[in-house]
C-alpha angles and dihedrals in degrees: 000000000000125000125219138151119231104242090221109054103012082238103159107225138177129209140190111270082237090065090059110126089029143120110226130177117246112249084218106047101002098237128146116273126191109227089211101196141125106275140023136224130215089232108146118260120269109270123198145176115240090227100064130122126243081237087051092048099048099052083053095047095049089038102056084042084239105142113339122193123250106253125191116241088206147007113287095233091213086063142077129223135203124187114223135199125184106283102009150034113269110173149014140207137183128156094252094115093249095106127225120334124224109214105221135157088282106047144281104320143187103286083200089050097045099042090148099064104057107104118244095224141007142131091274124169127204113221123204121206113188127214135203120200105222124164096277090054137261114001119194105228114161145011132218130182130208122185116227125222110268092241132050095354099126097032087092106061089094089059126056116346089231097045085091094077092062090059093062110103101176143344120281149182140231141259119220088250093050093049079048098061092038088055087049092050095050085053093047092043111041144044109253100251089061097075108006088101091045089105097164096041100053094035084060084052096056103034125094090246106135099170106049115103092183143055116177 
């Protein structure tokens, strides 16, 4: 398989080493991306409504094994992760060993001790915040957002921390009331100095960019 990044979303993808030499459209944004490789196939070039819809997109794209985004096996233990709905933050994660955290009225609580209140089924995205370790301590420097499948996603986060990443189905991108949750989170969360350089990231919180999946 060969690796690239499309130039005009970040999105990692992966494609088929037949598809080396071509142009191929992102499943996220629908861009063009260049496949660079060693050699090159006479398939036919993509070819794509202009109706359709970046869901739509994306299930064609992963079904004809065109370009396939690069999806973690597991979570990266020198990032956070939020869980977002629509509107809210749902859940939090950092590697401290205490497991995932459910956001409710009172507060953040135990997922493993609340079990019954983690919803079945619902339009949830997983949010990545990278950190970088400097000598004045953790730095947030990049974002990344994976959309979870619509059942049974968060019904493992009683489980396994790293269950979560088996439930990601694609890349994604988020609403205005979903960055601002995440921005609200990173305040609540952590100590200024932590993400106050962070200029792309919190740019990407507070513009108006609804189809990108990754800041870096």
């Amino acid at each position: 398989m060969i690796r690239v990044t499309c130039p005009n979303c970040l999105s990692k993808l992966t494609a088929k080493d037949s598809l080396a030499g071509q142009v191929r459209k992102c499943p996220r944004c629908a861009q063009p991306v260049e496949i660079v490789g060693e050699t090159k196939s006479d398939d036919g070039p993509a070819v794509e409504s202009p109706d359709d819809t970046p869901d739509r997109r994306d299930a064609d794209a992963l079904k004809e094994g065109l370009l396939k985004p690069d999806l973690p096996k597991r979570l990266n233990r020198e990032s956070v992760y939020l869980i977002c709905g629509r509107t809210n933050l749902v859940a939090f994660w950092d590697n401290k060993g205490r497991g995932w955290s459910l956001k409710t009225d009172a507060g953040m609580v135990s997922a493993k001790r609340n079990s019954d209140q983690l919803p079945a089924q619902g339009d949830f995205k997983l949010v990545e915040l990278r950190l970088d370790k400097t000598p004045e301590g953790k730095r947030l420097t990049g974002l990344r957002v994976y959309q979870l499948a619509l059942q049974w996603a968060l019904t493992v986060l009683n489980q396994d921390e790293d269950q979560i990443a088996e439930r990601i189905i694609g890349t994604a991108s988020l609403n205005r009331e979903q960055k601002n949750a995440v921005r609200q989170a990173l305040k609540d969360q952590y100590m200024r100095p932590v993400w106050e350089n962070a200029a792309n990231v919190l740019e990407y919180l507070a513009n108006a960019d609804y189809h990108s999946c990754e800041v870096a």
